[in-house]
KOLVO-414888 format. One record per residue (C-alpha): x, y, z. Coordinates in pm, 1 decimal. Layout:
BEGIN
          u          v          w
          X          Y          Z
...
END
This chain:
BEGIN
          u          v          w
    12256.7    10033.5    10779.6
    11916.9     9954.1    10567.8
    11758.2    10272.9    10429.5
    11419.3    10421.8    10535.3
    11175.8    10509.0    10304.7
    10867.7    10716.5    10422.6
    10571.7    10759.1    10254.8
    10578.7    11091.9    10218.8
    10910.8    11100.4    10064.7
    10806.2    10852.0     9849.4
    10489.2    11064.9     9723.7
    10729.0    11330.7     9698.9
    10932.0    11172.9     9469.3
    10626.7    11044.3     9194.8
    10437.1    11361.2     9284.0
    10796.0    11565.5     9146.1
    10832.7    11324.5     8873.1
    10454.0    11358.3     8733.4
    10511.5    11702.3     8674.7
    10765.0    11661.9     8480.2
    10666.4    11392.3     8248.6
    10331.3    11603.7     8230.5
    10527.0    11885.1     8087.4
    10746.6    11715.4     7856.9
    10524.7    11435.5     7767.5
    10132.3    11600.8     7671.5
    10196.1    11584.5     7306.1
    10310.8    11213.6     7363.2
    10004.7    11170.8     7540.7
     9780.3    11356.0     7297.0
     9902.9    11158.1     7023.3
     9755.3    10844.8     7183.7
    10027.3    10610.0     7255.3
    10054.1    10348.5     7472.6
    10043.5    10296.1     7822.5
    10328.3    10092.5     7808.7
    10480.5    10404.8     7659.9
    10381.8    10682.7     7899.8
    10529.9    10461.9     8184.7
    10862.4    10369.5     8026.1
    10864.4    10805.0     8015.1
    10759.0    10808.8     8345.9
    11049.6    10557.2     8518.4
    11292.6    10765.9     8316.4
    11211.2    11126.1     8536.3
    11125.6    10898.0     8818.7
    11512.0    10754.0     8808.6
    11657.9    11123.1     8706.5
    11477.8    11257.5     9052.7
    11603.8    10914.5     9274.0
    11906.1    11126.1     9449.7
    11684.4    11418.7     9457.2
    11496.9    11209.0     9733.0
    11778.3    11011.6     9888.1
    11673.3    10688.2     9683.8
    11963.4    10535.0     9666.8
    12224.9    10229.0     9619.3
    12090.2     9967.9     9405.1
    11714.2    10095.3     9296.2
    11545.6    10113.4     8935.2
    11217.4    10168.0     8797.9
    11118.1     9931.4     8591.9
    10819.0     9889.7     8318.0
    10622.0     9625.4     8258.4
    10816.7     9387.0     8548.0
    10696.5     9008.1     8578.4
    11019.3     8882.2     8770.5
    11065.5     8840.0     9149.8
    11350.0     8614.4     9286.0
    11580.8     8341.6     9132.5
    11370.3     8445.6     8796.0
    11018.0     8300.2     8912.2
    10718.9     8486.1     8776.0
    10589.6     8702.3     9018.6
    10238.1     8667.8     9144.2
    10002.1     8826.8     9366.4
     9673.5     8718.7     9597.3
     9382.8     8855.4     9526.1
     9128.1     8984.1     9744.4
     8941.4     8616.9     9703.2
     9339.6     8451.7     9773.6
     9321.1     8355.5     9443.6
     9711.3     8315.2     9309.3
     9737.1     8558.2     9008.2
    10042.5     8634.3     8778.7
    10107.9     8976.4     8735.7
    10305.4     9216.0     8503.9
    10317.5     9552.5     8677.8
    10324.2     9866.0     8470.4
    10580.5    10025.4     8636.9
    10799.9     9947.9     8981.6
    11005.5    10137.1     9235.2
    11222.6     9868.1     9391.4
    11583.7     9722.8     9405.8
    11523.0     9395.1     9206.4
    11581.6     9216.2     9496.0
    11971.1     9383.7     9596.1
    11818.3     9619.9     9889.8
    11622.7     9637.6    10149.8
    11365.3     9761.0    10161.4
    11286.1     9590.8     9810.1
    10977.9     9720.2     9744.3
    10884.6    10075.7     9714.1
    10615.5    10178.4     9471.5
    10406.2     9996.1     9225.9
    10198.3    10200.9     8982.0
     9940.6    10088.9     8753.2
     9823.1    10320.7     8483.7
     9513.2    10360.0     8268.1
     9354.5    10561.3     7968.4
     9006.9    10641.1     8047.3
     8842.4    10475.4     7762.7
     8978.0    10128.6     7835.2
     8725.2     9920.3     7993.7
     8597.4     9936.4     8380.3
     8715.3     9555.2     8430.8
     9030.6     9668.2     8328.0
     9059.5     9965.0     8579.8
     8899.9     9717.3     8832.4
     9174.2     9483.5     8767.0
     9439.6     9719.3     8832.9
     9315.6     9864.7     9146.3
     9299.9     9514.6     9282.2
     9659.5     9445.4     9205.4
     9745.8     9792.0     9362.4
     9553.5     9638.3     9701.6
     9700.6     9302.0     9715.4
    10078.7     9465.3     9614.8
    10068.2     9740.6     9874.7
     9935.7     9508.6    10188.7
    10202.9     9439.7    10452.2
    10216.2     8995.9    10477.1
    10371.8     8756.1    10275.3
    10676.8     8997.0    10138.2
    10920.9     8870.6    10000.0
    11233.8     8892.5    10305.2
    11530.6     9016.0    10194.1
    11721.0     8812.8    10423.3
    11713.0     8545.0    10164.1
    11328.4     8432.2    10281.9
    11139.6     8361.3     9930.0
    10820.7     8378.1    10005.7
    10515.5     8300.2     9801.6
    10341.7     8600.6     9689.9
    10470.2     9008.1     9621.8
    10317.4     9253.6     9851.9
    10471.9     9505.4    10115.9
    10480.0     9784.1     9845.9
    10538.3    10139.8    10070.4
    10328.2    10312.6     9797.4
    10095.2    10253.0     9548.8
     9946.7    10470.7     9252.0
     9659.2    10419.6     9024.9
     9685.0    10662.7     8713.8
     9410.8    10731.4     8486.1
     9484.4    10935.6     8208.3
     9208.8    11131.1     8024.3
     9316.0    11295.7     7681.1
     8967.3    11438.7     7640.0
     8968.4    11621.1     7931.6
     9338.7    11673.8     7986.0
     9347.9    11574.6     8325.5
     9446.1    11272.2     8492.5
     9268.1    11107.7     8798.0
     9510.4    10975.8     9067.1
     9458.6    10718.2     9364.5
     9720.8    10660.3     9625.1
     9724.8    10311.1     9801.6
     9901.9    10216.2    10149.0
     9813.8     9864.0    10314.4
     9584.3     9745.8    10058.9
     9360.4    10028.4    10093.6
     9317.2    10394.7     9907.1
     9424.3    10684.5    10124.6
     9394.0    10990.8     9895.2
     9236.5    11072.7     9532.2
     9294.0    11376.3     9363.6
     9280.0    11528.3     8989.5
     9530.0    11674.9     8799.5
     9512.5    11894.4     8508.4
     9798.8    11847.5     8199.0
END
């Protein structure tokens, strides 16, 4: 039997693990290193709470993913269907071995780097969380990666301590909220 993922169980699950890397990880942060840094700490307590929320079988979160099936670069459409290659900053998903494949994408941010940046992101976080042209896991290889359950914007401000969130289902943003660290 194929697993179910809700949504809520999947906020659940980054909502727990944010906490966590917030409280082990604010000196990492403070110290001002990299995004790609931050997430790689973030998959770890994301991975350490999988059970924790019945995630399991064959899923991982990986940083900095490019790779979708039989080793093809994986790309997205736009919100102009312009083909795009993309490099997520961090995934919830089973590489392909489950299904449900995808689960959450998450794209994070400092607040000083630039708006097109942060625009850039939040487009990819559309196009990856809207339900057509997924990838089928019966053996279907479609085109473009989408059909992400959940998707999270992070932007991280040192300054302030606090970190702005934006939660994406179908393409579009559902909830925003702040959180001090």
């Amino acid at each position: 039997m194929q697993p179910k993922f809700t949504m809520e169980q999947l906020s659940n699950l980054f909502k727990t693990s944010v906490i966590i890397f917030f409280s082990k990880e604010t000196n990492n942060i403070m110290s001002g290193v990299s995004e790609q840094s931050l997430c790689g700490r973030l998959a770890l307590y994301l991975e350490m709470n999988f059970k924790n929320y019945e995630i399991i079988g064959n899923y991982y979160a990986d940083t900095e993913y490019n790779r979708k099936q039989n080793g093809k670069i994986k790309t997205i459409l736009d919100g102009n269907e312009r083909v795009i290659q993309i490099s997520s900053d961090l995934l919830v998903h089973s590489r392909g071995e489950a299904c449900p494949d995808n689960l959450i994408t998450i794209e994070m941010k400092k607040s000083s780097r630039p708006l097109a940046h942060k625009i850039k992101d939040k487009i990819r976080l559309q196009a990856m969380t809207k339900k057509t042209d997924v990838w089928s896991w019966d053996g279907t290889d479609r085109e473009h990666v989408s059909g992400y359950i959940l998707g999270i914007y992070m932007e991280i401000d040192q300054a302030k301590r606090t970190c702005k969130f934006e939660k994406y289902k179908g393409g579009n943003v559902i909830e925003k909220w702040i959180q001090p660290f």
